[in-house]
C-alpha positions in Angstrom: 17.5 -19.6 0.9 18.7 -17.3 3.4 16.7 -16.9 6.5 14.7 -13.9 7.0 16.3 -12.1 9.5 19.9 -12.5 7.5 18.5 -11.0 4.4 17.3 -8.0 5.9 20.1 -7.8 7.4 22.5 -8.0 4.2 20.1 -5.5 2.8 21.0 -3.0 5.5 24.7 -3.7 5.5 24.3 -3.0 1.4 22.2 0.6 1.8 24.8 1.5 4.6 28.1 0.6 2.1 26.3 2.0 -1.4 27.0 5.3 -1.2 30.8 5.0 0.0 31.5 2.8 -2.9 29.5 5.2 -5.3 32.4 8.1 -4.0 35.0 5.8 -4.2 34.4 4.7 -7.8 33.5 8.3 -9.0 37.4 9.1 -7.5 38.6 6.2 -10.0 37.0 6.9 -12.7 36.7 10.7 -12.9 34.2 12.5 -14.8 34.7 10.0 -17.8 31.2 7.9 -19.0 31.7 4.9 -17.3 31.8 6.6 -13.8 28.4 8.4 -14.8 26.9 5.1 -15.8 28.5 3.7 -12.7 26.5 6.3 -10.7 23.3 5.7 -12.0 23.3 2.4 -11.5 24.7 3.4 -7.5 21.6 5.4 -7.3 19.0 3.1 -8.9 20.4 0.4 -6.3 20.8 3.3 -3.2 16.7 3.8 -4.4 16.0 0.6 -4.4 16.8 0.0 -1.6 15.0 2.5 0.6 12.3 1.4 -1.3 12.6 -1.7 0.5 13.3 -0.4 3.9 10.2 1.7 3.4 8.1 -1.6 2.4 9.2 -3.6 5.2 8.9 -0.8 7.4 4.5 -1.8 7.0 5.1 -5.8 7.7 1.9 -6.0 9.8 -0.3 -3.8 8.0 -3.5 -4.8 7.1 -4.6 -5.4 3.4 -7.1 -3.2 2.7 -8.7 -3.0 -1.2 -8.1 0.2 -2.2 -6.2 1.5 0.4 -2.8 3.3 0.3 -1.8 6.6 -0.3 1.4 8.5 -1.1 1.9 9.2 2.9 0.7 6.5 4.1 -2.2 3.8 4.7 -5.4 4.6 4.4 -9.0 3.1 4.9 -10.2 1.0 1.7 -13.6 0.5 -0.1 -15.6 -2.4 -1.7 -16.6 -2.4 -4.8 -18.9 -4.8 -5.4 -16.5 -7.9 -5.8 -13.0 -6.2 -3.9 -12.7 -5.9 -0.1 -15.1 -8.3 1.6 -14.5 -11.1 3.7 -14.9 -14.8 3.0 -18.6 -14.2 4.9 -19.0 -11.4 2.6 -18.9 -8.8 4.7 -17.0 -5.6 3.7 -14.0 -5.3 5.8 -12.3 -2.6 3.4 -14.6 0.4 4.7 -13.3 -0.5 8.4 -10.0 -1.3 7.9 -6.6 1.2 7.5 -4.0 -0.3 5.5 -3.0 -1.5 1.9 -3.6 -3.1 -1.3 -1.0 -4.2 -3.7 -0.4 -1.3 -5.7 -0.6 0.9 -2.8 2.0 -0.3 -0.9 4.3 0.1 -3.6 3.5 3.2 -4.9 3.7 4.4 -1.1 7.3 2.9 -0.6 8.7 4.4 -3.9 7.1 8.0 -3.3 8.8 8.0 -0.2 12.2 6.3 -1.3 12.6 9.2 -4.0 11.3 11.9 -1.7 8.5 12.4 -4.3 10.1 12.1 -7.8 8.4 8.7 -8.6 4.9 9.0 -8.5 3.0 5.9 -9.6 -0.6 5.3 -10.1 -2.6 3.2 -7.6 -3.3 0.6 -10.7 -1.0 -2.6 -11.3 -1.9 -2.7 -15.0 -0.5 0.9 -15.2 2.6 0.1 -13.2 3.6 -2.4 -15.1 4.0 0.2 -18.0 6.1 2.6 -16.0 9.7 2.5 -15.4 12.7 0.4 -17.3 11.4 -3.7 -17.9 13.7 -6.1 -16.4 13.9 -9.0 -19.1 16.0 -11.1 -16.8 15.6 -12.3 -13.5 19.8 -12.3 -12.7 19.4 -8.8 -13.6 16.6 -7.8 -10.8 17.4 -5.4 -7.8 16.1 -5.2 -4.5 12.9 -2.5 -5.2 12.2 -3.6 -8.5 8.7 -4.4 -9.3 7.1 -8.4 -9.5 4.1 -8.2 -11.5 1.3 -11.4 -11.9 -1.8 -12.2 -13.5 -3.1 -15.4 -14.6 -2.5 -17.5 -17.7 -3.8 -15.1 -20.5 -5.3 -12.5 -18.4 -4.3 -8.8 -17.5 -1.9 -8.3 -14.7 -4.0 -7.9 -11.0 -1.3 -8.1 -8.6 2.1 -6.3 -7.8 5.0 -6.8 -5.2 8.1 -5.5 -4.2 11.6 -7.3 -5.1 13.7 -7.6 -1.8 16.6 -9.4 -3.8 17.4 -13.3 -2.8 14.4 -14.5 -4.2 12.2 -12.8 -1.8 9.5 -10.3 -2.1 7.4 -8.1 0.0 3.4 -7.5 -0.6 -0.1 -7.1 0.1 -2.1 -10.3 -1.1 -5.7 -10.3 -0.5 -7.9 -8.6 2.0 -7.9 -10.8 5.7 -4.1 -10.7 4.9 -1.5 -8.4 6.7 1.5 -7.1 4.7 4.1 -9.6 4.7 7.6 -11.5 3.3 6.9 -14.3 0.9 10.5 -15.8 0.9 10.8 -17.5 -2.7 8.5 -16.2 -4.8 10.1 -17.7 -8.0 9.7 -21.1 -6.9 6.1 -20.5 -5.0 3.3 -22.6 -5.9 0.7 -19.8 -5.9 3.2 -16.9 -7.5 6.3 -18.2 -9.1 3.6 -19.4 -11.8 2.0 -16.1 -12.6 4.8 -13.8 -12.7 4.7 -12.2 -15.9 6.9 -9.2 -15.7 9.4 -7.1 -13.6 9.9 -3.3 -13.9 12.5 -1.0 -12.0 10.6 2.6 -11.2 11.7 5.9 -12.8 11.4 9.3 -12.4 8.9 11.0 -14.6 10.1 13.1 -17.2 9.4 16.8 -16.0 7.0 17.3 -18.5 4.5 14.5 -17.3 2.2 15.2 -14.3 2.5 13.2 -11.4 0.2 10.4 -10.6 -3.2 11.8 -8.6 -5.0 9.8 -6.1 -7.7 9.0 -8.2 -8.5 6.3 -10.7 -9.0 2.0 -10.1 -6.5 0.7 -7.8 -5.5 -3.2 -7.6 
């Protein structure tokens, strides 16, 4: 497992060479079909990755239940079993930050300059996008979906590649790395499914702010 500063630093070095080897294999290939399929994939990769570099840019941030919007972090709520403290007092209302969904949503919003809109809900996340089947065929950005043996899916995090994943667990957490999330006692048993965002078709509306969030 690579240490933490090296992977970030491979993922850099990978967004910075993308889009010159995107050019050089459109030159090669011409305007034939494999050098269209080759630039999708460039740009599913490019968005990935700025999807990433917008995630990591929040390392730090506080978890907040319900919290999260398209531009940014926001203050969260409690609802009645979400957002409160060990002591049970409601930290959500009092704190800026994220919860799960939100901090993905927010990171892909911003990677596509606004063409992928996902709803603040992990369930509805999970039904969005193109499902990754196999885990040699992830990509940094795609998203790591969990839920318990048998139930629905309640938490989501972002793919950084090597094993690794960025996300906000629980509230009293801040947004942070977990560095092998395949093989981690608490996660690597409960992921369920992986799913690389899309753009919406144009005739779908864009997600709102509205709705359950987790």
């Amino acid at each position: 497992m690579k240490s933490l500063p090296r992977l970030l630093a491979a993922l850099v070095l990978t967004l910075l060479l993308l889009p010159v080897s995107a050019a050089h294999a459109a030159q090669a290939t011409g305007a034939s079909g494999a050098s269209g399929a080759t630039g999708s994939m460039n740009r599913e990769r490019v968005r990935g990755l700025q999807a990433v570099q917008v995630a990591l840019a929040q390392l730090g941030t506080p978890y907040a239940w319900g919290g999260g919007t398209l531009t940014g972090p926001s203050l969260g709520f409690c609802d009645g079993e979400n957002g409160y403290l060990p002591d049970g007092s409601c930290s959500a209302v009092h704190t800026v930050g994220f919860d799960c969904s939100g901090l993905v949503r927010y990171a892909w919003y911003q990677a596509s300059a606004g063409t992928i809109a996902l709803p603040h809900y992990s369930v509805a996340q999970s039904l969005l996008g193109h499902p990754v089947t196999r885990r040699d065929d992830l990509l940094p950005g795609d998203l790591l979906f969990f839920a318990e043996p048998g139930g629905r899916i309640h938490h989501v995090g972002l793919y950084l590649g090597d094993g690794a994943m960025v996300h906000a667990e629980h509230t009293g957490t801040l947004v942070t790395v977990l560095r092998d999330v395949f093989h981690d006692p608490k996660w690597g048993p409960r992921l369920v499914a992986a799913v690389r965002p899309e753009p919406l078709p144009e005739a779908l509306p864009l997600a709102g702010e509205d709705g359950v969030r987790t």
